[in-house]
VMD Tcl script that draws the C-alpha trace (Angstrom):
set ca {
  {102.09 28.01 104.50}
  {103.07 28.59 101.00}
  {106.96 28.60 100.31}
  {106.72 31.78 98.21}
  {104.49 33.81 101.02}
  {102.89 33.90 104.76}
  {99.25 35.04 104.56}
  {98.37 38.26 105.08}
  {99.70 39.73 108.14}
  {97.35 42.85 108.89}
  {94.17 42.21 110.19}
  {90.77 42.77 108.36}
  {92.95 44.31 105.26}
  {89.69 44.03 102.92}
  {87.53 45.92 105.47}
  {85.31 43.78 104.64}
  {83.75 43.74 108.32}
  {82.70 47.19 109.32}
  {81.29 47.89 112.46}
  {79.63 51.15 112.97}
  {81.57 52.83 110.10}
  {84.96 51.84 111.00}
  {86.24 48.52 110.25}
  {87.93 46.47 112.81}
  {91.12 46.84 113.93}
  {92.06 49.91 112.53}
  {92.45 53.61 114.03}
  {90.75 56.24 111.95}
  {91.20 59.73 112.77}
  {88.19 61.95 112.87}
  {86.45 62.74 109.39}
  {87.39 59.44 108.14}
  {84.59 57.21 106.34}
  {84.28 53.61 105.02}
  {82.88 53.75 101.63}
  {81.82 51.04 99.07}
  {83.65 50.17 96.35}
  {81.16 47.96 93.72}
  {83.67 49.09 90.68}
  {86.67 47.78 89.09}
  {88.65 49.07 86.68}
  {90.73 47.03 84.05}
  {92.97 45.75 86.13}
  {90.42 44.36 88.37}
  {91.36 47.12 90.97}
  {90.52 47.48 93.92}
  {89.46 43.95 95.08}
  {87.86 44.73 98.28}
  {84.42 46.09 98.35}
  {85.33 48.89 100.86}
  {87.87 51.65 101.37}
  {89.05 54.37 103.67}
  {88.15 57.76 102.59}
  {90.45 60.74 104.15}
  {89.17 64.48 102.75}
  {91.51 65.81 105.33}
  {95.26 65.32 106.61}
  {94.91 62.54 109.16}
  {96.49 58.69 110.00}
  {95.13 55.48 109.57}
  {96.78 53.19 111.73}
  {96.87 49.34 112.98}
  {99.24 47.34 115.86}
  {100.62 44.27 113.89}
  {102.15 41.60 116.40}
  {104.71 38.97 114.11}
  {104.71 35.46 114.83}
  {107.87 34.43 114.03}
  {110.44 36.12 115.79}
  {113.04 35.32 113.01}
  {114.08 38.65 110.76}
  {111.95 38.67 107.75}
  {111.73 40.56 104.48}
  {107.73 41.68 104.23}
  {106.25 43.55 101.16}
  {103.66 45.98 101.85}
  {101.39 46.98 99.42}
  {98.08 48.86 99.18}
  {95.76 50.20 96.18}
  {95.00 54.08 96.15}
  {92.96 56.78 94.59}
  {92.38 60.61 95.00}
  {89.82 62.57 93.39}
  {92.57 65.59 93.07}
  {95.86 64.49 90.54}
  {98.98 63.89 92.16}
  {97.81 63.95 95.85}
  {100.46 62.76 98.35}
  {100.46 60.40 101.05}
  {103.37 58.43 103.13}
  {102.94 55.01 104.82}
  {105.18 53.91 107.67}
  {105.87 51.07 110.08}
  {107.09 51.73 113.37}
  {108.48 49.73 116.35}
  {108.27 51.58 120.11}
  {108.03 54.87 117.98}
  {111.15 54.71 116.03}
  {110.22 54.61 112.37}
  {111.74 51.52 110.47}
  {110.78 52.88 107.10}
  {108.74 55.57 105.54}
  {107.55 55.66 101.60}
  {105.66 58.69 100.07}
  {103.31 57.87 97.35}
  {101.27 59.90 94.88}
  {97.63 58.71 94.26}
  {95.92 59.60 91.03}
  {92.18 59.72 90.15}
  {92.50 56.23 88.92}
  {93.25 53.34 91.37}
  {97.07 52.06 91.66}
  {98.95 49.84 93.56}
  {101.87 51.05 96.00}
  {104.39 48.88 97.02}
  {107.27 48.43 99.28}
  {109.98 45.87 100.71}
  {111.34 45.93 104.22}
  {113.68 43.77 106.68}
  {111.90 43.34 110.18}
  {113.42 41.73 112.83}
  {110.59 39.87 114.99}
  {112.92 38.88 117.43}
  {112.05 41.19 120.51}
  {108.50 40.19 120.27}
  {107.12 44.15 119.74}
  {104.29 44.83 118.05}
  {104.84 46.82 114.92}
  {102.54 49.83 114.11}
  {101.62 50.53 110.11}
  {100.64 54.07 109.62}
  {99.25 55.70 106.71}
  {98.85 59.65 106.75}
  {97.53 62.02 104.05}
  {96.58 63.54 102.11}
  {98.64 65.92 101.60}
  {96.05 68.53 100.56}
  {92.13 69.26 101.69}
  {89.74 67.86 99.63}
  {91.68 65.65 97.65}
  {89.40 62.74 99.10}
  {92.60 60.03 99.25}
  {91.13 56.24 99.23}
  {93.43 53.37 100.62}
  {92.04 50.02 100.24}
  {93.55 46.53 99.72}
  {95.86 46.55 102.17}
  {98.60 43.92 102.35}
  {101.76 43.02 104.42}
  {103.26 39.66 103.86}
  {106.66 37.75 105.02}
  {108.62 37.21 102.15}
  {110.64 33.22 102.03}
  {113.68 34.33 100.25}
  {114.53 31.17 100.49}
  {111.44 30.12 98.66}
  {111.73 32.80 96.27}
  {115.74 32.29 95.53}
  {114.39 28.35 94.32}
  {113.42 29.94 91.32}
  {114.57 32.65 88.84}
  {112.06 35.27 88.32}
  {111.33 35.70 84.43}
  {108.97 38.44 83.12}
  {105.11 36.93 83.02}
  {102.33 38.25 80.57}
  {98.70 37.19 80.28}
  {96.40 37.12 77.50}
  {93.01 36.70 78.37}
  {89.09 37.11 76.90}
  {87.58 38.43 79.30}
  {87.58 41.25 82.41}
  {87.48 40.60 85.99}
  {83.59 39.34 86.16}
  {84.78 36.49 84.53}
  {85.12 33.79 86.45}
  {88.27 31.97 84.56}
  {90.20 35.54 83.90}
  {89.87 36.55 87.39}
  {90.97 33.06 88.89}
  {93.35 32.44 86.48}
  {95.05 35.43 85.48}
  {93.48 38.62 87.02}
  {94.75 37.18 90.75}
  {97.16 35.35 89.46}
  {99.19 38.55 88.03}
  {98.33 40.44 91.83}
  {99.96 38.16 93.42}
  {102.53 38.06 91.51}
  {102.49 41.46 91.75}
  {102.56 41.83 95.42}
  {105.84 38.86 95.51}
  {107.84 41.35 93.39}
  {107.18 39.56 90.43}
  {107.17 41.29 86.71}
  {103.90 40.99 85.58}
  {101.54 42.42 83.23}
  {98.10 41.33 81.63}
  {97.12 41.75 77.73}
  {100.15 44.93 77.44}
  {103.49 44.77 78.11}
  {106.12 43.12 76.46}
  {110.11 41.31 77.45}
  {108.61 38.07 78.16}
  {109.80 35.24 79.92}
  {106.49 33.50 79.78}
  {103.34 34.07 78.42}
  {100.12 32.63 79.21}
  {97.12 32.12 76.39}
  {94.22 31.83 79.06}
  {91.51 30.19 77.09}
  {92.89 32.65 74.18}
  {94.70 31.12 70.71}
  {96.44 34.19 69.01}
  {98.52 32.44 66.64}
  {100.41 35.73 66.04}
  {101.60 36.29 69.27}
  {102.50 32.65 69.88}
  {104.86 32.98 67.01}
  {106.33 36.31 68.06}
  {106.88 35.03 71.74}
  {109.36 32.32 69.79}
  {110.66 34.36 67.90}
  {111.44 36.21 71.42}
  {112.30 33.64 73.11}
  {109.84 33.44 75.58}
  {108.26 30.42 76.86}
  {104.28 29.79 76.39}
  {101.55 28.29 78.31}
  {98.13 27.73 77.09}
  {95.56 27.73 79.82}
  {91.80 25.78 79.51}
  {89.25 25.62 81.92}
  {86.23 24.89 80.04}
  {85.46 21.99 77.91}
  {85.46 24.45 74.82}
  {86.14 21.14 72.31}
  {82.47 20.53 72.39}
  {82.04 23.94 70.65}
  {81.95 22.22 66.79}
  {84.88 20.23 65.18}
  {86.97 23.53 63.97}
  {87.04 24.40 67.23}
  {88.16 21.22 69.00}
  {91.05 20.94 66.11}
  {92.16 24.70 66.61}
  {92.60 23.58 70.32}
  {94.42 20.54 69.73}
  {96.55 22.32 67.41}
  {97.46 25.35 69.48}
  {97.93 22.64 72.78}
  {100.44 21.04 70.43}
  {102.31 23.88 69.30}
  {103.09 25.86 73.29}
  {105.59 24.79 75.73}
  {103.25 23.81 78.36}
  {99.75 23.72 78.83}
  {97.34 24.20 81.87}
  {93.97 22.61 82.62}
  {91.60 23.45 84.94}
  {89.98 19.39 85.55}
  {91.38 16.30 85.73}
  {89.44 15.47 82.32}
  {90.29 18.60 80.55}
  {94.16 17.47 81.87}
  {94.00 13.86 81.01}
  {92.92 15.56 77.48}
  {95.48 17.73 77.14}
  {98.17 15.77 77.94}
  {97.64 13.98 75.44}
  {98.49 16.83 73.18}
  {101.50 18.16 75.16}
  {103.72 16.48 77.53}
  {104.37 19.14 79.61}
  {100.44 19.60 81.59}
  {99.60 20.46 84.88}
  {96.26 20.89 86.70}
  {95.79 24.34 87.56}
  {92.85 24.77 90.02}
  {91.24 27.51 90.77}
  {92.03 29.69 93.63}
  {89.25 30.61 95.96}
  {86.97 33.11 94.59}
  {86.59 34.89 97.68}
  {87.87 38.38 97.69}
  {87.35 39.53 100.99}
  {88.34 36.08 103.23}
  {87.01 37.57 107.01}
  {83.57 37.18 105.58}
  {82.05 33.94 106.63}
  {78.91 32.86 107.68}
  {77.69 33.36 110.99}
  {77.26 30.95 113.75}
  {73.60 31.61 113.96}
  {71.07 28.66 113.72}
  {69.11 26.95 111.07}
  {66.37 29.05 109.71}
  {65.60 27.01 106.90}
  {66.92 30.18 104.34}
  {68.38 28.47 101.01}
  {70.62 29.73 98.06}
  {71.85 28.91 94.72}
  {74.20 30.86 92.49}
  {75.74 30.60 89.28}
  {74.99 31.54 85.62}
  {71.29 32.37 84.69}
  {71.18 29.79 81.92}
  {72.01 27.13 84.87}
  {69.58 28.53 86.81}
  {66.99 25.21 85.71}
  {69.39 22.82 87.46}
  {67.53 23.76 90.87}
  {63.94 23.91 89.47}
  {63.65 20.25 89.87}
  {64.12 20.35 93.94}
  {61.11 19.39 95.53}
  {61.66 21.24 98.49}
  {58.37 23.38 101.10}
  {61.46 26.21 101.56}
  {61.91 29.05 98.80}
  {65.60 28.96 96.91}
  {66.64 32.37 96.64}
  {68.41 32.80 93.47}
  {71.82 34.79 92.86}
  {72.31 35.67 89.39}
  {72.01 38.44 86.61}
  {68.18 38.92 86.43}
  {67.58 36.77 89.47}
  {65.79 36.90 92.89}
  {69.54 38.61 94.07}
  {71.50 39.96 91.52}
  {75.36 38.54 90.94}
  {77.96 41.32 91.92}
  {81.42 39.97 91.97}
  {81.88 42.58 95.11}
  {78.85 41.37 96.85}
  {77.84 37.97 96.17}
  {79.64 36.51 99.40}
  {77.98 39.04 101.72}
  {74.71 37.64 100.40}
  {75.89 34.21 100.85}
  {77.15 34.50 104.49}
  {73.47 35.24 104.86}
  {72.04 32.01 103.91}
  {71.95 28.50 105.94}
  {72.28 26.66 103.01}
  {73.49 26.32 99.72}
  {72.54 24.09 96.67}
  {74.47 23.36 93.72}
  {72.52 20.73 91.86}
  {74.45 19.24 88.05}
  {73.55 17.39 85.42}
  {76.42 14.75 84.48}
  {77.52 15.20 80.87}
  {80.78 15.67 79.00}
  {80.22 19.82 79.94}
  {80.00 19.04 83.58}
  {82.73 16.17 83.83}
  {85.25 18.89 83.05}
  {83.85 21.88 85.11}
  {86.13 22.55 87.98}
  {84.39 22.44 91.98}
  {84.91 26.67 91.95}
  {81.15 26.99 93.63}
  {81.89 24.50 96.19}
  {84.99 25.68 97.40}
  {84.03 29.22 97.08}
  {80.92 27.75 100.02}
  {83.74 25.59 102.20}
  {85.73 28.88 102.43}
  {82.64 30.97 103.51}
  {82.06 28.32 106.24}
  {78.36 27.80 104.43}
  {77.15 24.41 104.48}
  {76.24 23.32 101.01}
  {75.38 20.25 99.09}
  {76.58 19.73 95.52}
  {76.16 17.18 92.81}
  {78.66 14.28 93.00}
  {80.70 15.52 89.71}
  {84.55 14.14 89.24}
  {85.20 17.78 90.35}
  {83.43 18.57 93.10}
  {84.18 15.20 94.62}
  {88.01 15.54 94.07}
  {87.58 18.86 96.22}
  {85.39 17.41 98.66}
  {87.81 15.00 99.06}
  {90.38 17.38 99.58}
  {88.43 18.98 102.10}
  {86.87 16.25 104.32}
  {83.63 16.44 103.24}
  {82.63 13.94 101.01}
  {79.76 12.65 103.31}
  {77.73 15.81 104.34}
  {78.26 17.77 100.93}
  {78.03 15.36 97.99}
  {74.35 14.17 96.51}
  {74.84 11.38 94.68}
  {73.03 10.97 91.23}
  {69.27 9.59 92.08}
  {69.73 10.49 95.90}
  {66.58 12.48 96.78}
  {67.86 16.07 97.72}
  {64.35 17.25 99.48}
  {65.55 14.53 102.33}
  {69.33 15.33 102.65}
  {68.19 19.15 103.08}
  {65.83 17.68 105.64}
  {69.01 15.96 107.09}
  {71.42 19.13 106.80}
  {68.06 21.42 108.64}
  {67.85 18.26 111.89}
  {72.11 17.80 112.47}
  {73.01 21.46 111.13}
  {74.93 22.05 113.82}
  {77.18 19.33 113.47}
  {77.37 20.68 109.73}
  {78.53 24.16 110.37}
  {81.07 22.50 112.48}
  {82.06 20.64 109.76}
  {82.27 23.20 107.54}
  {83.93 25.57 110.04}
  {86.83 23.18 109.07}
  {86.56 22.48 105.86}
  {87.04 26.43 105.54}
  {90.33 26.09 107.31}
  {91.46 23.41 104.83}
  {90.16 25.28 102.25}
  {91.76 28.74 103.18}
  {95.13 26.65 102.67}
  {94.80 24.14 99.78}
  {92.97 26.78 97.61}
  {95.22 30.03 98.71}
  {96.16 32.06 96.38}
  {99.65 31.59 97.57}
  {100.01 27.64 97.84}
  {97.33 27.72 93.77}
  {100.14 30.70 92.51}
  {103.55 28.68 94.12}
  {102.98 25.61 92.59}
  {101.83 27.38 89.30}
  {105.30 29.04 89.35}
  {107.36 25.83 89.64}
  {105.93 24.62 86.63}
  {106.34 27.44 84.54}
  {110.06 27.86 85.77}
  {111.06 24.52 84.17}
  {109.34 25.55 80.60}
  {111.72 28.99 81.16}
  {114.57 26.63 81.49}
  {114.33 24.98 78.08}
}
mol new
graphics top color blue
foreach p $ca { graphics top sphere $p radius 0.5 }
foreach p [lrange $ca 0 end-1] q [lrange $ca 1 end] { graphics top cylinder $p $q radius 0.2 }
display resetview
């Protein structure tokens, strides 16, 4: 358990398992539908692929049972839209029918995020009930989605001063890097009570550079006061010599730096004293999807960028690899690409080892441990660091020369012993690569370049 945050305590909060419209666990009142979400908008919102849809004034409800019977503080949060401005909606929790708090919210055609803090006292062991009733007027079709309730450790959260974050980042929530790195970053910082903003905002206590070198703002954030962190997950210095200076340079001249490898780190640190390794978080948005406990039916997957997609052309294998990318046999939806993989038996992430690779970070890997898919990578630094981590050095990682047609042979003759081994690799995963253990440890570092 993180020391910042519990995971989340509602159950099936990214609907992302719907079972005749209605996702588990939760009470819909009549008229109610699940609809998809494939969108985002520029704050990467909403992150589930699925929301609750009320046209008319009803209550969405769930029974939440605490395991710890100590008092905690909790924030609730949620992400909302209406298709009618300033539509109204209120969101309770209740104990044996007495309310302990009630917020009203107003949702507006574009999606925002509602928050709240409460005291609740587990102590008498009664479930708690979380109700959510609107709208307020007919027709206003009021979407809740992205539903969260965690235990707050003020403890954990009174270790360290909270100081205004900002990040500056390339790209939008498709990819990979911003979304790990700063997109989910800054929501869970977010849903902590953090201040947080990405590319606007200003007061900073710290802001991050994520694979971004704007001179002009470094030198305003000094001038400010504020502390800087510059964040690299790719081996970019191979780019052309400019390049590779304009990073060393811009390394030298922050507070701290981030790197997203050991070899990008050992790099770095060269540059800056003050490095960390910053790995990814798991890029699973929707964490009850996993894959299924059904048996081997010989149905294979890769994924990844579509100028990769050669890496798995050299598999001499009798069984067809479906491929998931833009232009490919599935195409790549950040909102969709894990139901497609729950749906596979197997997936293969063959790598060439060269000074790219050697700094590429295991995201694929992990992303398949915390699906529960079996899978079998390429034995990069990277991806055996995290198979490491996860127990599954032997069954995951191909070696360089190691003939993959036979260790698919051996996954498809002992696959049940694999899915059992994955089935706990996901556990570890679901821990070591949380966003709340990836975002804790993040903070700690950045709170002692604050301090300077």
């Amino acid at each position: 358990m993180s020391p910042l945050s519990s995971p989340n305590l509602i159950a099936n909060a990214g609907f992302a398992l719907a079972e005749a419209g209605a996702p588990l666990h939760w009470r819909l009142p009549e008229g109610a539908v699940v609809v998809d979400v494939p969108e985002f908008d520029a704050a990467g919102l909403p992150h589930a692929s699925q929301a609750v849809q009320l046209t008319e004034a009803g209550t969405v409800s769930q029974a939440v049972t605490l395991a710890d019977a100590a008092p905690q503080r909790c924030a609730f949060r949620l992400v909302a839209r209406a298709g009618v401005p300033e539509t109204a909606f209120t969101v309770s929790i209740f104990r044996a029918g007495s309310a302990l708090t009630s917020h009203r919210f107003t949702a507006r055609p574009e999606w925002s995020r509602c928050r709240f803090e409460v005291e609740i006292d587990g102590s008498d062991g009664r479930p708690l009930t979380i109700e959510i009733a609107g709208p307020d007027r007919a027709g206003a079709g009021l979407q809740i989605t992205d539903i969260r309730l965690v235990a707050l450790d003020d403890a954990g959260l009174g270790r360290i001063e909270r100081f205004p974050v900002r990040f500056l980042l390339r790209g939008d929530f498709r990819l990979p890097s911003s979304r790990l790195r700063a997109y989910l970053v800054a929501d869970y910082l977010d849903l902590i009570g953090w201040p947080v903003s990405v590319n606007a905002g200003g007061g900073d206590g710290l802001i991050v550079f994520q694979k971004v070198r704007r001179w002009g703002a470094l030198l305003r954030a000094r001038l400010g006061g504020a502390a800087s962190v510059y964040d690299l997950d790719d081996n970019e210095m191979l780019g052309s010599r400019l390049r590779a200076l304009d990073i060393r340079l811009f390394a030298k001249a922050v507070d701290g730096v981030t790197a997203g490898s050991e070899f990008l780190l050992e790099r770095m640190a060269a540059w800056n004293r003050a490095a960390f390794l910053l790995d990814n978080m798991i890029d699973v948005l929707d964490t009850d999807i996993r894959r299924n406990d059904g048996p081997w039916q010989g149905r294979l997957v890769w994924f990844g960028m579509p100028e990769n997609a050669w890496c798995v052309d050299g598999i001499a294998t009798d069984l067809p690899v479906a491929r998931i990318t833009r232009g490919g046999d599935i195409e790549y939806q950040v909102k969709t690409i894990d139901r497609h993989l729950a749906g596979f038996d197997l997936a293969l992430l063959p790598m060439p080892l060269n000074a790219e690779t050697l700094a590429k970070n295991a995201n694929r890997l992990v992303k398949c441990a915390a699906l529960g898919l079996p899978v079998l990578a390429s034995d990069t630094p990277e991806n055996r660091r995290a198979a490491s981590r996860l127990g599954i050095v032997e069954a995951a990682l191909v070696t360089d020369g190691e003939d993959w047609r036979a260790r698919i042979d051996a996954a498809a003759a002992n696959y049940d012993a694999f899915k059992a081994e994955m089935g706990r690799a996901r556990e570890r995963a679901l821990d070591i690569y949380g966003r709340e253990k990836i975002v804790a440890d993040w903070l700690g570092f950045c709170a002692g370049l604050t301090r300077k």
